[in-house]
Steps between C-alpha positions, in 0.01 A plus 500: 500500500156625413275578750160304422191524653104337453211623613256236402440404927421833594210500795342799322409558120837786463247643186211589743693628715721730313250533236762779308820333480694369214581146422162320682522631829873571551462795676778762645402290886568148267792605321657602869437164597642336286821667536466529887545101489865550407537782808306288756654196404195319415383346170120456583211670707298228687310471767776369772728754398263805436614675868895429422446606155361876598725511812811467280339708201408787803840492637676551166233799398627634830858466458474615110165655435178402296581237237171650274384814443147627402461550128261768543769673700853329372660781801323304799665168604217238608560242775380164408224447764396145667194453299660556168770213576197316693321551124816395311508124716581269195759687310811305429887589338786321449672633833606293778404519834732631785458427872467789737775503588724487185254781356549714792923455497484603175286782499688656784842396390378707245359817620792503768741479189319824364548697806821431531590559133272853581693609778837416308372677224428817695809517711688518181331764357517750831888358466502616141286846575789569802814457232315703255424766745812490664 
């Protein structure tokens, strides 16, 4: 499925405020966004949900790392901050909304399936490094 998105109900004119980007205001901060919704498990940005949306968007930035980076400097990641989301209230995709608790289960079902697929990953290696040695 597509992921579609509109960002006719944005609180803030996207074009004066990212006065250089491509396609009327989609900037690097608005094409995060968008694709955020799928990772936070949220299709829209609105007022009641501005604080869950950037708690959930913060917490996978922390467990993953910046979802944008700075086009003047594509080697820096950049955090989404609370005013850009606050300035993105009104944009809307196609994804559907996840309690807290589902979105957290599967976030950390997630991560914790990384580590352990990590650690798995290494001891095999030092197992393989041993024989070779050996």
């Amino acid at each position: 499925m597509s992921l579609n998105f509109d960002l006719t109900n944005c609180r803030k004119d996207l074009r004066e405020l990212y006065p250089d980007a491509e396609d009327g205001g989609r900037s690097y901060v608005t094409t995060g966004l968008i694709f955020a919704t799928m990772s936070v498990g949220l299709g829209e940005i609105k007022e009641s949900n501005v604080g869950e949306f950037f708690a959930r968007l913060h917490t996978f930035e922390l467990m993953h790392g910046a979802l944008v980076y700075r086009p003047q400097d594509s080697t820096l990641p950049k955090y989404i901050t609370e005013e850009e989301v606050i300035d993105h209230i009104g944009l809307r995709t196609n994804v559907s909304d996840e309690t807290r608790t589902k979105w957290m289960n599967r976030i950390v079902k997630a991560q914790m399936q990384s580590f352990a697929y990590d650690a798995e990953t290494t001891l095999k290696r030092s197992k393989v490094a041993a024989f070779q040695e050996g």
